[in-house]
C-alpha positions as CSV (number, residue, x, y, z in Angstrom):
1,X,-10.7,14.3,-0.5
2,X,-12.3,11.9,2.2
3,X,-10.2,10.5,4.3
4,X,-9.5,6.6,3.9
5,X,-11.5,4.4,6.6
6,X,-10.4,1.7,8.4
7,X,-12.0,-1.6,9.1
8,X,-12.6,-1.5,12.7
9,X,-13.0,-5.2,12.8
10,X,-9.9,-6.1,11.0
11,X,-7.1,-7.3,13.2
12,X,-3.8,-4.8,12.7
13,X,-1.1,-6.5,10.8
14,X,0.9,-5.6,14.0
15,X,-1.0,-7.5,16.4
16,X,-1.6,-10.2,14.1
17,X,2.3,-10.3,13.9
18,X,2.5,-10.6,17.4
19,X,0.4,-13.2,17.6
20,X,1.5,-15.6,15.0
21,X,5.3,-14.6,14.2
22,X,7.1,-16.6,12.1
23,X,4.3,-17.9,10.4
24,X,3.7,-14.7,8.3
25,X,5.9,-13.7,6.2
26,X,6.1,-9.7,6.0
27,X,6.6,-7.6,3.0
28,X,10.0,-4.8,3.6
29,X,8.7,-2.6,0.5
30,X,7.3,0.4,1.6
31,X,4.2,0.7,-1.0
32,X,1.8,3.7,-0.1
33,X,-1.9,3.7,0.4
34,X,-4.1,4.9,-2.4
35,X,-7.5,3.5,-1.9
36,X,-10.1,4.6,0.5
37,X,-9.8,1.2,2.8
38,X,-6.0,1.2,4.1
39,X,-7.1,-2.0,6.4
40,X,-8.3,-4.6,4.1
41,X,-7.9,-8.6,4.0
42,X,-9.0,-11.7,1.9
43,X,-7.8,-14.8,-0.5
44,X,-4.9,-14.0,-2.5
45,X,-5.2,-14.0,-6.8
46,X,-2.4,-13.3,-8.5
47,X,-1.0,-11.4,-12.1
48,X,1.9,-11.2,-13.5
49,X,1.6,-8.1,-16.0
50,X,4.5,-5.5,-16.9
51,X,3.8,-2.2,-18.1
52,X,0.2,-3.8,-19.9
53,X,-2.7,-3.9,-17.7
54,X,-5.6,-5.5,-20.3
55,X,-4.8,-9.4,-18.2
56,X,-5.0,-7.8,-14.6
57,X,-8.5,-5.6,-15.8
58,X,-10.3,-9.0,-17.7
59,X,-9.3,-10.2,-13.3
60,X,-10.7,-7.6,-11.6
61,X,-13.9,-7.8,-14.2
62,X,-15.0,-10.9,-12.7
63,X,-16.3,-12.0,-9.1
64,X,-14.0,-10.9,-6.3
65,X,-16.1,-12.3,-3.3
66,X,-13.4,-10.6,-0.8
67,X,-10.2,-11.7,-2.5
68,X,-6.9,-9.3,-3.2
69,X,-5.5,-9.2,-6.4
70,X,-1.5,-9.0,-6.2
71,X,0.2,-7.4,-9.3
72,X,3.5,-8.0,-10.2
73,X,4.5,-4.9,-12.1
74,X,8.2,-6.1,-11.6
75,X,8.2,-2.8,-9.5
76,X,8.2,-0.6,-12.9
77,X,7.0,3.1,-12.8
78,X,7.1,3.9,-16.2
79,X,3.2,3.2,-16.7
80,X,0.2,3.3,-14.4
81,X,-1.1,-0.4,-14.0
82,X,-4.6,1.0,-12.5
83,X,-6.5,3.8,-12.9
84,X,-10.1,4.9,-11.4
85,X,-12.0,3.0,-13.8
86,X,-10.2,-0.2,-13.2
87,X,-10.2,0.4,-9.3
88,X,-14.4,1.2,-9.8
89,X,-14.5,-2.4,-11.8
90,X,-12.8,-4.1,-8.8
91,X,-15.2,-2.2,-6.6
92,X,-18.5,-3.2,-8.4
93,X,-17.1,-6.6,-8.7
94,X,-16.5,-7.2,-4.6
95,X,-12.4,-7.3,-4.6
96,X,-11.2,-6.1,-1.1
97,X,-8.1,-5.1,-2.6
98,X,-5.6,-4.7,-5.0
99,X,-1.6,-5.0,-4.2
100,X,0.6,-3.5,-6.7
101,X,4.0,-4.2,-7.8
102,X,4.0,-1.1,-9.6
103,X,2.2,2.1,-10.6
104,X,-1.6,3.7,-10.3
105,X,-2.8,6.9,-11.7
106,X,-6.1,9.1,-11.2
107,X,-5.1,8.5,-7.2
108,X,-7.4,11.3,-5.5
109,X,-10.4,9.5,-7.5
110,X,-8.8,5.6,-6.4
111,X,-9.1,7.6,-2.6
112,X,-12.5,7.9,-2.8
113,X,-13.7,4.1,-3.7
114,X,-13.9,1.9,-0.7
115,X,-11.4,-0.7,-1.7
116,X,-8.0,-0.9,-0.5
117,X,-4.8,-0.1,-2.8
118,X,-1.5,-0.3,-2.3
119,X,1.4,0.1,-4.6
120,X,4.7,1.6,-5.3
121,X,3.4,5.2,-6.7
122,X,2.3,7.0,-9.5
123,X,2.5,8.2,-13.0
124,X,-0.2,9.5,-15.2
125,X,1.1,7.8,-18.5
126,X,-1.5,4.4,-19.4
127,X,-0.3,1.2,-19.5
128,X,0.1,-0.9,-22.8
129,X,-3.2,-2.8,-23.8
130,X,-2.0,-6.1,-25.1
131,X,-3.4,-8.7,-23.1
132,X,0.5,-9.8,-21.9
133,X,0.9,-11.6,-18.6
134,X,0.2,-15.0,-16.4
135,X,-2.9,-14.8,-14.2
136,X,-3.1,-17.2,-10.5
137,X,0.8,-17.8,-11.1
138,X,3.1,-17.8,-7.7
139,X,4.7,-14.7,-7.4
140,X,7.5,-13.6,-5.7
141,X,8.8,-10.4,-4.4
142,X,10.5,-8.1,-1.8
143,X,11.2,-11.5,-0.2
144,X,7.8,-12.5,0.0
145,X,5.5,-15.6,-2.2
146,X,2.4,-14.8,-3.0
147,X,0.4,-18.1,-3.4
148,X,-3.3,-18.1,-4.9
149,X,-5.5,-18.9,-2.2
150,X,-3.3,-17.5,0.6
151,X,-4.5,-14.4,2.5
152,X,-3.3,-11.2,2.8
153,X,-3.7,-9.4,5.4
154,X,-3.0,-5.4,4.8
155,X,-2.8,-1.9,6.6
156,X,-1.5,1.6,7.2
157,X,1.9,-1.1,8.5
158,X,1.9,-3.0,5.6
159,X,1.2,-6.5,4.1
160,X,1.5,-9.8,5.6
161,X,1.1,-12.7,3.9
162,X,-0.3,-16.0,5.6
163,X,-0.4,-19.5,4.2
């Protein structure tokens, strides 16, 4: 397995902390790096999907131009929310990134697209294909609002969210 790259001209969420403060607001959970860009920034969208990933996939099959998708999984493990073919989707379709709220699975093949992932962990079991969930809602967790249209800004330190 490659190991993931870094952005060299992305600001580190700790020096962007340092220089704006208060005006970020910081996410506490302590999601893991999957994809093979840990540094990765860009216009929030937003999903709302538990344990059925159909809405967040019909998202990522459409024009990212640079935007992160933010899943709320409601922090559930008990499915995988993205899997390799999902994560090549948002590649082909120029998403910087994905933040999940939940579960991936096929994670060594995630590791080797260049698209940042982060999310709670793993499990092998699929998701439910229903089409059930709320796309560009606010969504709120680990103390933090994600608003559609504010930018995230994420790296091996974690996620900050500005706007």
């Amino acid at each position: 397995m490659t190991e993931p790259t870094v952005e060299p001209t992305v600001e580190s969420t700790a020096d962007l902390y340092d220089r704006l403060g208060d005006a970020l607001q910081s996410l506490p959970l302590q999601l893991r790096d999957f994809g093979g860009k840990v540094a990765f920034s860009g216009p929030i969208r937003t999903v709302r999907c538990l344990e059925d990933n159909s809405l967040m996939r019909s998202i990522l099959e459409t024009p990212g131009e640079g935007a992160v998708l933010v899943v709320d999984g409601e922090g559930s493990l008990n499915t995988a929310l993205m899997g390799d073919m999902i994560a090549e989707l948002a590649v082909q379709n120029g998403w910087a990134g994905v933040v999940i709220h939940g579960a991936v699975r096929d994670s060594a093949a995630i590791g080797m697209l260049p698209l940042g992932v982060k999310a709670l962990g793993t499990n092998p079991r699929k998701s439910g294909k229903t089409g059930a969930g709320e796309a560009d809602a606010v969504l709120e967790f680990g103390g933090v609002t994600f608003r559609p249209g504010a930018i995230l800004h994420a790296d091996q330190d974690g996620v900050l969210v500005e706007g």
